[in-house]
Every structure is written in structure tokens, then in C-alpha cells.
C-alpha positions as CSV (number, residue, x, y, z in Angstrom):
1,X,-57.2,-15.7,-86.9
2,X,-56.6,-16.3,-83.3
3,X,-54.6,-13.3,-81.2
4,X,-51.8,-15.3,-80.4
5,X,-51.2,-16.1,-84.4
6,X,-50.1,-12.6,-85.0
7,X,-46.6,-11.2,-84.9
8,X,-45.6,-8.9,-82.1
9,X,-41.8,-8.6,-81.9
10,X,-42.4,-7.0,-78.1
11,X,-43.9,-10.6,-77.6
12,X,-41.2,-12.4,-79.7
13,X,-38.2,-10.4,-78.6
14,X,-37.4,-12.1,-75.3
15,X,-37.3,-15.4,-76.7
16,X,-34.0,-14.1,-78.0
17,X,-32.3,-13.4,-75.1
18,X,-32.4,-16.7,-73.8
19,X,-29.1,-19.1,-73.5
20,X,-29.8,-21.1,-76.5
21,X,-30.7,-17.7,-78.3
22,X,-27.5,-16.3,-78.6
23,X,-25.3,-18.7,-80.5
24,X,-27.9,-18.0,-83.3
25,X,-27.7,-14.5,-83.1
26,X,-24.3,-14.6,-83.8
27,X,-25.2,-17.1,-86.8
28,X,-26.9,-14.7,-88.2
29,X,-25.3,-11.8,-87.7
30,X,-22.2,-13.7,-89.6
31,X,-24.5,-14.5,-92.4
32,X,-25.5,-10.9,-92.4
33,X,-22.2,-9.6,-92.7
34,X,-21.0,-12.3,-95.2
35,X,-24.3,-11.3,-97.7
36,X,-24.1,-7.5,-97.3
37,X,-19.7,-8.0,-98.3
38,X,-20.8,-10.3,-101.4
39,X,-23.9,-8.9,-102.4
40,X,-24.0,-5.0,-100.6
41,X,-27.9,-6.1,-100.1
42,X,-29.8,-9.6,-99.0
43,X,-33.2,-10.5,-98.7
44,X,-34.2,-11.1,-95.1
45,X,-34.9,-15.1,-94.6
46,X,-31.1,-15.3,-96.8
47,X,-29.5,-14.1,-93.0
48,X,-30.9,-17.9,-92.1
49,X,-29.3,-20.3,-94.6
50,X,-28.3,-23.0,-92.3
51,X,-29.1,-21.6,-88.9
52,X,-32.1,-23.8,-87.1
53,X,-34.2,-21.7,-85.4
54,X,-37.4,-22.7,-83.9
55,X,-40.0,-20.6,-86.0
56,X,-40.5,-18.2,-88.5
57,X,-41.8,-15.6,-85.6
58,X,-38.0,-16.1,-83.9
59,X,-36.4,-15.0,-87.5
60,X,-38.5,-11.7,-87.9
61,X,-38.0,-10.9,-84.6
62,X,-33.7,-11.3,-84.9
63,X,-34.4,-9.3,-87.9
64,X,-36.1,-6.6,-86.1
65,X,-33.4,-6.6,-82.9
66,X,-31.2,-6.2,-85.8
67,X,-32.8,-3.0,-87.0
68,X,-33.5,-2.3,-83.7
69,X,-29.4,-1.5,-83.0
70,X,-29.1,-0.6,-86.5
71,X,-26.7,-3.4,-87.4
72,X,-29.5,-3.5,-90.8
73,X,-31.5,-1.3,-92.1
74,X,-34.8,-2.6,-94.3
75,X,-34.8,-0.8,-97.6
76,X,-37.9,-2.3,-99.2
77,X,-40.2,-4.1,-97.0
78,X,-42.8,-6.5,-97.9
79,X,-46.1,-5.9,-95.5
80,X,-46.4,-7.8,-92.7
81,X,-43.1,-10.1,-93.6
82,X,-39.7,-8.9,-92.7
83,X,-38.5,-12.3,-93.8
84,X,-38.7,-11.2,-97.6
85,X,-38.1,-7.2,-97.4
86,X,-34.7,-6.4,-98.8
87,X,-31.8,-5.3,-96.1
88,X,-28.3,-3.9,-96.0
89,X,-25.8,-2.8,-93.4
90,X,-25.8,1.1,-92.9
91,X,-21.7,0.6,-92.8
92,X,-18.9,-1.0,-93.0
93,X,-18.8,-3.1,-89.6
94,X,-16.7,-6.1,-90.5
């Protein structure tokens, strides 16, 4: 495996600050909120339904900004793949 084929959300986490970035951050954040009020929990690549994003490295890394400014919290984490660990929101922020 080459270096550059791992996951580093320090290496991944600018790329979603960009201008293009932020109208799927909000995507997903919506998504977020609409699956934690019908379900109370979601698994991580369920934030995504219908949002394009560029790669699965972008998704885990909105997941981890995410957990980052505790709008999530992972409960039950797959290794190495935020994309299929289980999330909800700590409260009520809708």
C-alpha cells in the first residue's frame, strides 16, 4: 500500500473548507439531524444519501470534523472506517 492510500483526516480535513465544501457540509449535517430525529442513531455513510462528494476519504473526514465539534458522537466504531461505525447526536440541536 502506497503512503498516500491511507487516511489521515489532518491530510483530508482542508479539503473541507474549500468554497465547494461547504454546501455539503450543510448536506450532511441536515441528513445528520433528519436520521438522529427518526432513528435517535445512523450508521455513518447513511449522513451521505444523496450528497455527491468527491471520495470516500472527503466523507470520513466530514465525519470526523463532525466529532471534532461534537455535533456526533461515534458510539461503535468499525476499525479503520468511520463510514460504517454507528453515530448519534449528544443533544437535542434541531
Amino acid at each position: 500500500m502506497f503512503k498516500d492510500d491511507i487516511y489521515s483526516y489532518q491530510n483530508e480535513r482542508p479539503k473541507i473548507f474549500n468554497e465547494d465544501s461547504h454546501k455539503i457540509l450543510f448536506q450532511v449535517r441536515d441528513g445528520i439531524r433528519y436520521l438522529s430525529y427518526k432513528a435517535g442513531a445512523f450508521v455513518g455513510h447513511k449522513a451521505f444519501y444523496n450528497v455527491n462528494t468527491p471520495d470516500t476519504y472527503f466523507e470520513r473526514a466530514i465525519l470526523d470534523y463532525f466529532v471534532e465539534i461534537h455535533e456526533i458522537v461515534e458510539v461503535s466504531s468499525q476499525v479503520d472506517d468511520s463510514l460504517n461505525g454507528i453515530f448519534v447526536v449528544p443533544s437535542r440541536r434541531y
